[in-house]
C-alpha positions in Angstrom: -11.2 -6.7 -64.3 -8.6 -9.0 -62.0 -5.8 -6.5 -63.8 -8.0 -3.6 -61.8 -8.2 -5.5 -58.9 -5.5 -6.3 -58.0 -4.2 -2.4 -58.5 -6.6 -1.3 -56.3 -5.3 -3.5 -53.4 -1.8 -3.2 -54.2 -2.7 0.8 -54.0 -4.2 0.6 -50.4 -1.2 -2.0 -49.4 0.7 1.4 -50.6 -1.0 3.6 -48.6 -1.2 1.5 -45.6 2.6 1.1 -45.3 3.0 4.2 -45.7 0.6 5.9 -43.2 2.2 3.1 -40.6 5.6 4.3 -41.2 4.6 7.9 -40.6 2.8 7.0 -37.6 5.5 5.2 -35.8 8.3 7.7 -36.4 5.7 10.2 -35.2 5.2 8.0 -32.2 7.9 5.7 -31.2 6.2 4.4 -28.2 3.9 2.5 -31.0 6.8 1.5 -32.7 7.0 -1.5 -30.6 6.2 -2.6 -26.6 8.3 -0.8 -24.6 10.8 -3.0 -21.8 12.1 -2.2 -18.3 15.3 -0.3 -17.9 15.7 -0.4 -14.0 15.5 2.8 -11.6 19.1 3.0 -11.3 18.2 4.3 -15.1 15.6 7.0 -13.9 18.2 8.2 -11.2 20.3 9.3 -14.0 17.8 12.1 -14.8 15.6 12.3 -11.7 18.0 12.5 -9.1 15.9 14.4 -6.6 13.0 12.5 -6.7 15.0 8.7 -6.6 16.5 10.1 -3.4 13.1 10.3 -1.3 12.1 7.2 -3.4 14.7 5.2 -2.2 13.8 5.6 1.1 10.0 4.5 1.1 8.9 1.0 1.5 8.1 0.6 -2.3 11.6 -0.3 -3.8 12.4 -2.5 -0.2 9.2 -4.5 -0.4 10.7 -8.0 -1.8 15.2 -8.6 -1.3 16.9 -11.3 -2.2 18.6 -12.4 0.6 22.4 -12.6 0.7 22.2 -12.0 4.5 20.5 -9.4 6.5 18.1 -7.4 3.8 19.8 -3.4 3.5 18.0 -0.4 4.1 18.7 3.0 3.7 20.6 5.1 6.5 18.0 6.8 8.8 15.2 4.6 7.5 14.3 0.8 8.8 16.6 -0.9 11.9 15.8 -4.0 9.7 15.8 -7.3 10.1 18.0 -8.8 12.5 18.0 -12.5 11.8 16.2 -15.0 10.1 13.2 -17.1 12.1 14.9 -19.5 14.8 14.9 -22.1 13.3 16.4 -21.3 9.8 19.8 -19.7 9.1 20.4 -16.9 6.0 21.4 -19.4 4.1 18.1 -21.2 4.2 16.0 -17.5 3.4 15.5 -17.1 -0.7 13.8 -13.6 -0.2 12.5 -11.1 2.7 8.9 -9.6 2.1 8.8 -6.3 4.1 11.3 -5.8 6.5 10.6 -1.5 6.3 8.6 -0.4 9.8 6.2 -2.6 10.1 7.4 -6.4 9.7 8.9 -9.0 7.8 8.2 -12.2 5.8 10.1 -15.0 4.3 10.2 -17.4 1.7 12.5 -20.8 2.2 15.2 -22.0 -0.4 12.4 -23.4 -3.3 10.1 -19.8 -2.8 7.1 -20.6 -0.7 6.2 -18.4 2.4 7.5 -20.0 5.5 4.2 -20.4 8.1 3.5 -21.8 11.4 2.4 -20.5 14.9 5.6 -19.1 15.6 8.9 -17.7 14.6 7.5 -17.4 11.0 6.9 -13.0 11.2 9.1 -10.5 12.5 7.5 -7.5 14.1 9.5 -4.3 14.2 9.1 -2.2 17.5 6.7 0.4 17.7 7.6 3.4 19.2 3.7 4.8 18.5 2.3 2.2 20.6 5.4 1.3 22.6 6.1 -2.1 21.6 9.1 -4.6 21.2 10.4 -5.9 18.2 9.4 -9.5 18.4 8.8 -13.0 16.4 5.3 -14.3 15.8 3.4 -17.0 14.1 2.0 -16.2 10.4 -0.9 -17.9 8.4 -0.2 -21.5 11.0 -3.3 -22.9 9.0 -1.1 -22.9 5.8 1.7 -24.5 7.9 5.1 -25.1 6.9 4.7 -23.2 4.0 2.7 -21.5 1.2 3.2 -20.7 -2.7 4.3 -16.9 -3.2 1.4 -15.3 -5.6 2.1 -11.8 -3.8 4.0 -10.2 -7.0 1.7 -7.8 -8.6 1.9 -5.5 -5.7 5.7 -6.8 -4.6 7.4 -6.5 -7.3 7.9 -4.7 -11.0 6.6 -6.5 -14.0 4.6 -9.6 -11.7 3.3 -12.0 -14.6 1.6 -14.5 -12.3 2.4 -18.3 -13.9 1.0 -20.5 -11.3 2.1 -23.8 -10.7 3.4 -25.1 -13.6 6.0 -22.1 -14.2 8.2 -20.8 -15.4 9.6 -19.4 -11.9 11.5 -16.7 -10.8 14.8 -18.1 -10.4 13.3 -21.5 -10.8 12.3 -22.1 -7.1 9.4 -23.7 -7.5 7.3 -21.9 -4.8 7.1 -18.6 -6.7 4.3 -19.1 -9.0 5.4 -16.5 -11.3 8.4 -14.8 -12.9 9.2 -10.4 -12.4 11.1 -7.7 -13.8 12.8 -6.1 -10.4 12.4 -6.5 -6.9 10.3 -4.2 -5.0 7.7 -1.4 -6.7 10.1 0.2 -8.3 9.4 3.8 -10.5 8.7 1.5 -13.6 6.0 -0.7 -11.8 3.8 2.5 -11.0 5.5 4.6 -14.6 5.4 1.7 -16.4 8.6 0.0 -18.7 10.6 3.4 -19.6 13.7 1.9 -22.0 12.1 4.2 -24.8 11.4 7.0 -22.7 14.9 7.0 -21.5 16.9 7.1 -24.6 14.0 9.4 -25.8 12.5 11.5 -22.9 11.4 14.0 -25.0 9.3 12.5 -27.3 8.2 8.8 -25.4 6.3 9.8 -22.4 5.4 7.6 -19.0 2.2 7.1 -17.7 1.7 10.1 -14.7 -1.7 8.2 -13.4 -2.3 7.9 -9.8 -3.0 3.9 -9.5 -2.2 3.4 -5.8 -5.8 1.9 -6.0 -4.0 -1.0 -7.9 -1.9 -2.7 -4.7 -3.9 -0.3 -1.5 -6.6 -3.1 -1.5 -8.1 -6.1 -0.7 -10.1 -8.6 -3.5 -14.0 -6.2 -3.1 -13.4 -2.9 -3.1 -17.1 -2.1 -2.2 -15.9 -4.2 1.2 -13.5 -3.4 4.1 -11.8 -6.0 5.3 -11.4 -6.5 8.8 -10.4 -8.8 11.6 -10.1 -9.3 15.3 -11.6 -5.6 15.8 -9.0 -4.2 13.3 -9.5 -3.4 9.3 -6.9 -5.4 8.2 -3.7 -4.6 6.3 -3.5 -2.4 3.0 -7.2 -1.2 3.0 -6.7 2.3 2.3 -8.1 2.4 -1.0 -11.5 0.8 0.0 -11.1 3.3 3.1 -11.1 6.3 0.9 -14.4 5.1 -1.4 -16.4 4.7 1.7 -15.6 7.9 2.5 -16.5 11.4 2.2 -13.5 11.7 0.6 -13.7 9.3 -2.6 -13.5 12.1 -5.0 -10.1 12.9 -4.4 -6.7 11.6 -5.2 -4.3 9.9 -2.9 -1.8 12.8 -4.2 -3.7 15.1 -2.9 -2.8 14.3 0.5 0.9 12.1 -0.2 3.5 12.9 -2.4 4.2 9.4 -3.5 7.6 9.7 -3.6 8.1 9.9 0.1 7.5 7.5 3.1 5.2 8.4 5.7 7.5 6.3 7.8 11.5 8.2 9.3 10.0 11.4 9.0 10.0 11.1 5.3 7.0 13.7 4.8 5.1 11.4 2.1 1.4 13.3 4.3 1.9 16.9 2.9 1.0 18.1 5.8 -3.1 19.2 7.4 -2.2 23.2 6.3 -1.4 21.8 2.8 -4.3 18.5 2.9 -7.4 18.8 5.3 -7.1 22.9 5.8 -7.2 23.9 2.5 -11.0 22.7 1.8 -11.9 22.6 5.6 -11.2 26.4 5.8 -13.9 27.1 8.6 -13.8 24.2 10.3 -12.3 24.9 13.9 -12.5 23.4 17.0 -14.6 25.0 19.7 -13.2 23.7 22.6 -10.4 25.4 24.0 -8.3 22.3 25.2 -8.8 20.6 21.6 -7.3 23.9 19.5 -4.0 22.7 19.2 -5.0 18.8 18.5 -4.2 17.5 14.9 -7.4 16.6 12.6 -5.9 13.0 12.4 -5.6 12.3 15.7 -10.1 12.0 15.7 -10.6 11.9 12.2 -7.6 9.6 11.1 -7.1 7.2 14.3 -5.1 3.7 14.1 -8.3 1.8 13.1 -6.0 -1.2 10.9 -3.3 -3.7 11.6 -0.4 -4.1 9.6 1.8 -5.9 12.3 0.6 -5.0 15.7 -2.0 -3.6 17.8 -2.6 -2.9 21.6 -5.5 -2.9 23.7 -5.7 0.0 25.7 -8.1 -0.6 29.6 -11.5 1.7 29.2 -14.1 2.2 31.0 -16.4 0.7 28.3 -13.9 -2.4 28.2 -11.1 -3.2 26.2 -10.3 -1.0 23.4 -8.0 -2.2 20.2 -5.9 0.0 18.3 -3.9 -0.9 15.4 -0.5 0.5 13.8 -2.2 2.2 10.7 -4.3 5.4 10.0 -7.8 4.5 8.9 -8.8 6.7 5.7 -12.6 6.8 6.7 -12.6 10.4 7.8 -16.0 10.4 9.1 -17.4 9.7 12.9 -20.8 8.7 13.5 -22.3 10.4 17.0 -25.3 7.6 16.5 -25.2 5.4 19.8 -27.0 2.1 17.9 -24.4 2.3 15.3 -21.5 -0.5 15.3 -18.5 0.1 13.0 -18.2 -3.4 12.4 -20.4 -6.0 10.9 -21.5 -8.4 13.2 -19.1 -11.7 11.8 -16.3 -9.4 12.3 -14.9 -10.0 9.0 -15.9 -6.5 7.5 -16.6 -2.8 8.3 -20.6 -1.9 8.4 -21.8 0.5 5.7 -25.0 1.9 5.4 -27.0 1.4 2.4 -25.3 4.4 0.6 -22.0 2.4 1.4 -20.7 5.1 3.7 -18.6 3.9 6.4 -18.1 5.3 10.2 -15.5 5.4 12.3 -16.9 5.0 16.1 -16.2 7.1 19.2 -15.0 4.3 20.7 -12.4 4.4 18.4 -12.1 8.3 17.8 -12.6 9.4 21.0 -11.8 7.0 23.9 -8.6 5.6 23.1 -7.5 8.5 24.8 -10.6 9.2 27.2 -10.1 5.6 28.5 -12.2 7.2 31.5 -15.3 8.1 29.8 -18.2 6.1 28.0 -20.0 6.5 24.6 -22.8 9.1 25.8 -20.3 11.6 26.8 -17.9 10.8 23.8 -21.4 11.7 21.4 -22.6 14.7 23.1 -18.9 15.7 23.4 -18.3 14.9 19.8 -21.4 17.0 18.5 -19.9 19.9 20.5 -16.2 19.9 19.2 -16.5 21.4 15.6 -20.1 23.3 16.6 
């Protein structure tokens, strides 16, 4: 009987081992977890596409600093110098640095803060501003941990306190693979699929969601009249466009930044399902979708308050992804605190005329911006 028994196991042990061995020479990505080549790696094969990569913000998000962080030709001026009262020297790493502004992170890691000289805003030719040094996160003041990774760099693994640390500065509270989002931190580790493209494949799934947030995504962010900073993705779910794919509109290896064509374009985006939609005001033909449906509702860096009729009126240095204006005269687009767009109880959001329509007409007020607005596509 134990004689039997014992055959019978050592028969499956058999068969097991040997169905694994199939499997995995089937399937090498099983074989064992796969580790991160670098994109200089990808470039070998996928020249074309690491050419417009190179020149988003993705791969220049985090830089070790060895002086003034580098940025491609025709893309970011950069950053000129370090806050006034540091020298390079005294700078571990730059956070940002490509069009909108800059961070950085003293000699042990942490985030340097204070009410001034602690952010560098690069000049804005949209809404005609300066470059120029402000304050950043003052209540924090001098200086705050860096737990930023996941959506700075490739391969984040958040530690905490107690390490281990990148580098061993003791301010990062985790350890990465590369600086930056590089192709591998949106394709995943490729050292498999490089030395066997054919048969290990990368992942191809749009996760843009993953970094183009903020902590709820059933809440938008918001703050001193702006939605703040990397809010698309909540953006897009309160919007009438939540259904469709980021790709659909970007291809995500190009900046929307130095004419770098990442927005496809309104004949190839908001024209192709909005085929009868026209404008029926002669004077507004010619006028881009984005301009009413898309305006500069978020801060990234700055923002500028433009003199209206109705009082001051903010507008940021980001494209809002809400789409949809309310013409309802009671309806506010923030909540009352401030701290977060208003949705109705279908969580739909609304962008306001004051921010769609007088901007521009600083000259008019909200009842002609509503009956105007009901006119325009009608």
């Amino acid at each position: 009987m134990i004689a039997d028994l014992c055959y019978f196991v050592r028969f499956w042990q058999l068969h097991v081992l040997f169905f694994t061995v199939i499997l995995l020479s089937l399937c090498p990505a099983l074989s064992s977890a796969q580790t991160y080549t670098g994109d200089k790696k990808c470039r070998e094969c996928h020249i074309d596409i690491y050419s417009s990569y190179i020149k988003t913000g993705h791969p220049h998000k985090i830089q070790k600093v060895t002086g003034p962080p580098v940025f491609p030709e025709g893309t970011s001026p950069g950053v000129p110098s370090p806050p006034a009262d540091k020298q390079w020297n005294d700078i571990s790493y730059v956070i940002g640095g490509f069009a909108w502004k800059a961070r950085f992170m003293d000699k042990e890691g942490y985030i340097l803060t204070g009410d001034k000289h602690r952010q560098f805003n690069l000049a804005n030719q949209i809404l005609k501003t300066t470059s120029s040094w402000t304050g950043y996160d003052k209540d924090n003041a001098p200086r705050k941990p860096y737990t930023c990774g996941e959506c700075h760099t490739t391969g984040w693994v958040l530690t905490g306190p107690k390490g281990p640390h990148q580098n061993n500065l003791s301010g990062i509270y985790g350890v990465w693979n590369a600086d930056g989002v590089t192709c591998e931190a949106c394709h995943g580790a490729g050292d498999q699929h490089a030395a066997q493209p054919e048969q290990v494949h990368l992942s191809l799934e749009e996760n843009c969601g993953d970094c183009h947030r903020r902590g709820n995504v059933s809440q938008i962010d918001a703050s001193n009249g702006l939605i703040r900073h990397h809010e698309q993705y909540e953006d897009l779910l309160a919007s009438p466009h939540r259904y469709i794919k980021c790709i659909a509109c970007h291809e995500p290896h190009q900046s929307v930044k130095y004419q770098g064509n990442g927005f496809k374009g309104e004949q190839n985006t908001c024209q192709i399902c909005h085929t009868e939609t026209v404008s029926n005001i002669p004077a507004k033909v010619d006028f881009q979708c984005t301009t009413c449906h898309m305006p500069r509702i978020a801060k990234s860096a700055v923002s500028v308050k433009h003199k209206a009729k109705i009082g001051e009126i903010i507008e940021g240095d980001v494209r809002g992804h809400i789409f949809r204006i309310s013409t309802d005269q009671q309806w506010k687009m923030f909540t009352d605190n401030g701290q977060f767009v208003r949705l109705n109880d279908e969580g739909k959001a609304f962008i306001t005329v004051d921010y769609a329509c007088l901007i521009c007409h600083t000259d008019k007020d909200k009842a002609w911006a509503i009956e105007s607005g009901k006119r325009i596509h009608q």
